[in-house]
N, C-alpha and C positions, 0 to 999 in steps of 0.2 A: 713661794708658798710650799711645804714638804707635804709629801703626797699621803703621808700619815697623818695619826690625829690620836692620842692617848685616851683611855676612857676617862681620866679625871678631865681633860679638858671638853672633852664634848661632852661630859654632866655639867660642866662648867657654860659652857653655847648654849646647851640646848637648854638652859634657863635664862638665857638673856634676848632680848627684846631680836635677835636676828635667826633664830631659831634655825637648825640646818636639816633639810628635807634627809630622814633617814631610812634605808635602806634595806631589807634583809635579803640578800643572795644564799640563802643557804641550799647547797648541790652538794651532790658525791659522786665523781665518774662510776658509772656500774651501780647505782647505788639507789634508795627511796628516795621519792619525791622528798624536797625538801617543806612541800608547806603542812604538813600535818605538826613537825614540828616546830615551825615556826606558831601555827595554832594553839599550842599547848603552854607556849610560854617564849617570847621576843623586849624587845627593848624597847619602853614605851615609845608610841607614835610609830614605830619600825612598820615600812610598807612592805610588802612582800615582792620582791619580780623575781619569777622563772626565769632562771639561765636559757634552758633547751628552748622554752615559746619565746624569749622574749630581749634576749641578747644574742641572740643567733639563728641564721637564718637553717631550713630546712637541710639534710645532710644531703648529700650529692658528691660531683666531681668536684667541689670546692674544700671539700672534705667536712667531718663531723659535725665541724662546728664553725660553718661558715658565716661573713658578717652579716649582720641582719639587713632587711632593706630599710632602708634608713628612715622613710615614712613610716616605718612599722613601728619602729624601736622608738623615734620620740612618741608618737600615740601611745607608747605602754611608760614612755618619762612623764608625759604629762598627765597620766591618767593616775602615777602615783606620786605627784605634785611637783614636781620638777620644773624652775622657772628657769629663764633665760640666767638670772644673775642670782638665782637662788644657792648657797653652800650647799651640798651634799654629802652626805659620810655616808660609806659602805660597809657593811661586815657580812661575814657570814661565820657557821660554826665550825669551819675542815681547817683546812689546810692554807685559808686566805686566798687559794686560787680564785675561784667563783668572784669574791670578792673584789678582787685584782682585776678580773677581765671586765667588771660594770664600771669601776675605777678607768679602763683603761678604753674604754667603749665611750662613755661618756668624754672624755677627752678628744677623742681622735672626731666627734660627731663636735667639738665647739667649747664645750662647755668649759669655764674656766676657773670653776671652785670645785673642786669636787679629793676628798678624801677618803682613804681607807681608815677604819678603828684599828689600830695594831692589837695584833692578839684574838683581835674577833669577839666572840659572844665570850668567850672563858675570858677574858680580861675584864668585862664588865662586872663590877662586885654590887652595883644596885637592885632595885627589884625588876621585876620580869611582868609581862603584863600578856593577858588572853585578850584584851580588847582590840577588836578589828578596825582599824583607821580608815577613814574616806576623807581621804585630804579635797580640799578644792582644784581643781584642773590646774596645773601649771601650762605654763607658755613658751615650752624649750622646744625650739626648730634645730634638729641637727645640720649642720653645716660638715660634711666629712670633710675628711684630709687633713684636719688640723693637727693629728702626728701622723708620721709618714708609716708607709709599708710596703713589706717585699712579698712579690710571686713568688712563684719557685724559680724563674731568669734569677733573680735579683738573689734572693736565697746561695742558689750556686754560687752567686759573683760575689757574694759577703764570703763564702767558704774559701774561694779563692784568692783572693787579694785582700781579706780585710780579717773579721772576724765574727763566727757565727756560730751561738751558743746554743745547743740542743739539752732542754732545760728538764728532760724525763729521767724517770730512774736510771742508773748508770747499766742497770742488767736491759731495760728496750734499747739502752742510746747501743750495746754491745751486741744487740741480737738475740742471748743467749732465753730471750722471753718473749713475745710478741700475742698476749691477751688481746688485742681488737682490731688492730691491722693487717692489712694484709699480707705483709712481710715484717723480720724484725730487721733489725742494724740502725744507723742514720746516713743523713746526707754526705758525701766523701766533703773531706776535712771540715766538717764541723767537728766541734771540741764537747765534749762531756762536761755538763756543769749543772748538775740535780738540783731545785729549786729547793729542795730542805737544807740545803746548805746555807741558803737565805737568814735562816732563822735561827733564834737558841730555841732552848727545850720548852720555853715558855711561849712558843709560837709567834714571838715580836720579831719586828729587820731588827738583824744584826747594825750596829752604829757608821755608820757613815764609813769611818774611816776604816774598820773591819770588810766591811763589802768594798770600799774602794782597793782593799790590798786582795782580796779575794778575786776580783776582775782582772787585777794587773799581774798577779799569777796567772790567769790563763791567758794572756796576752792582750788584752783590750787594747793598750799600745800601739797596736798593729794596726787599729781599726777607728784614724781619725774621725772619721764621719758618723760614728755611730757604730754601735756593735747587733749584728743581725739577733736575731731570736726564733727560735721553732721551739715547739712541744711536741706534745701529741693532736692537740686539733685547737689549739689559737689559747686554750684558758689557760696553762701555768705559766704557757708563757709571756703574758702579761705581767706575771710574780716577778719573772726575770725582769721585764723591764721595768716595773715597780721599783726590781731591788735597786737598777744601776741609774734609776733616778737619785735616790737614797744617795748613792752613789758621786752623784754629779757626773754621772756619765749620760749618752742619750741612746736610747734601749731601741730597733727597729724590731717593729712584730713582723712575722713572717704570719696569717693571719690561716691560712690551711694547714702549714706547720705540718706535719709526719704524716696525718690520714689523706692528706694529700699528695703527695710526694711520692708515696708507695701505692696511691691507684694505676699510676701511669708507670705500666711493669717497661715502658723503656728510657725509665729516668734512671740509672745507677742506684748503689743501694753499697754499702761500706757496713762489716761489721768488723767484731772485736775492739780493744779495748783505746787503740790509735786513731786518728781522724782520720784516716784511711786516702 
């Protein structure tokens, strides 16, 4: 199943008799709460989950946006009706991050239907609706581990031996800016690969075989078992591995990703514009 879902076709679902539990993630790093405007206008039946309460646990040494506890996180799937075998679509209205990481959260907790809207709320050309949904309680018990993940050991050892994509702007992956962290640069030989490369200007994945030569440019090759991933605190990089599904590649999240990485001032730290 392709981890997208077009808006003609879930206008398409979500009139037919299997109806797919929908979503709204709408977040902005640094930015307003998302549910005021999710309140003012979303996509009919769209439930709302907080990123910060509800896809992630509290910030700490695990960094910004570490995984939620796993009790937590289904008690807020089922509370916005999330069944064991129920379909799911995600959107939100940025950049698809936000998006990406409930996509990619729900995955890794079991769940085995679960889609992004490509393009987010601006793809949808239907009507928009203010009405508040109270689904019935769904039944999804997360099971983690059902996609895999790297520490920072493993992080290192994908930089090392294999391949390990730091998926921030190319000015944090360089240093030459560091807004929220403690330090800027990245991890020594991880590779620069900015998640809006992902996309055309219409905010959709780029087609399969564009992101599969876009991966094989930066070496994925090198990195049979998987290509590592960091960001900055676990969400665009789920974009990445989103994309290198797209892909037919298999994407590992590094899940503390950079706010982690750079708490501990005696892990290395690599700037400018080479993987160092």
């Amino acid at each position: 199943m392709k981890p997208i879902i077009t808006a003609s076709a879930y206008a398409s679902e979500s009139a037919g008799p299997r109806r797919p539990v929908l979503l709204d993630v709408r977040w902005q790093l640094g930015g307003p709460h998302g549910r005021p405007d999710y309140e003012a206008g979303h996509l009919p039946g769209a439930v709302f989950v907080d990123l910060d309460a509800e896809l992630a646990g509290p910030a700490g040494s695990g960094g910004r946006h570490p995984l939620p506890d796993p009790e937590e996180f289904g008690a807020a799937m089922r509370r916005a009706g999330v069944g064991q075998d129920t379909p799911v679509v995600v959107y939100d209205a940025g950049l698809g991050w936000a998006a990406a990481r409930a996509w990619w959260l729900l995955r890794w907790a079991g769940h085995p239907d679960v889609r992004v809207l490509d393009g987010g709320l601006a793809a949808w050309t239907g009507e928009l609706s203010t009405e508040i949904p109270h689904p019935a309680e769904g039944d999804f018990r997360p099971k983690p581990g059902a996609l895999p993940t790297l520490d920072a050991d493993g992080a290192a050892a994908f930089a090392r031996s294999g391949l390990l994509l730091d998926a921030r702007a190319a000015e944090r992956y360089r240093g030459d800016v560091e807004p929220i962290d403690r330090v800027g640069g990245h991890i020594p030989g991880a590779v620069s690969a900015p998640t809006t490369q992902n996309t055309g200007e219409d905010g959709r994945y780029l087609p399969a075989d564009l992101l599969a030569a876009r991966f094989a440019a930066l070496g994925a090759e090198r990195s049979p078992e998987g290509v590592g991933v960091y960001c900055g605190s676990g969400v665009s990089g789920a974009h990445q591995v989103l994309a290198l599904e797209i892909a037919g590649l298999r994407g590992v999240l590094y899940p503390g990703s950079w706010s982690e990485w750079s708490s501990d001032e005696s892990r290395p730290v690599a700037t400018g514009s080479e993987p160092g």
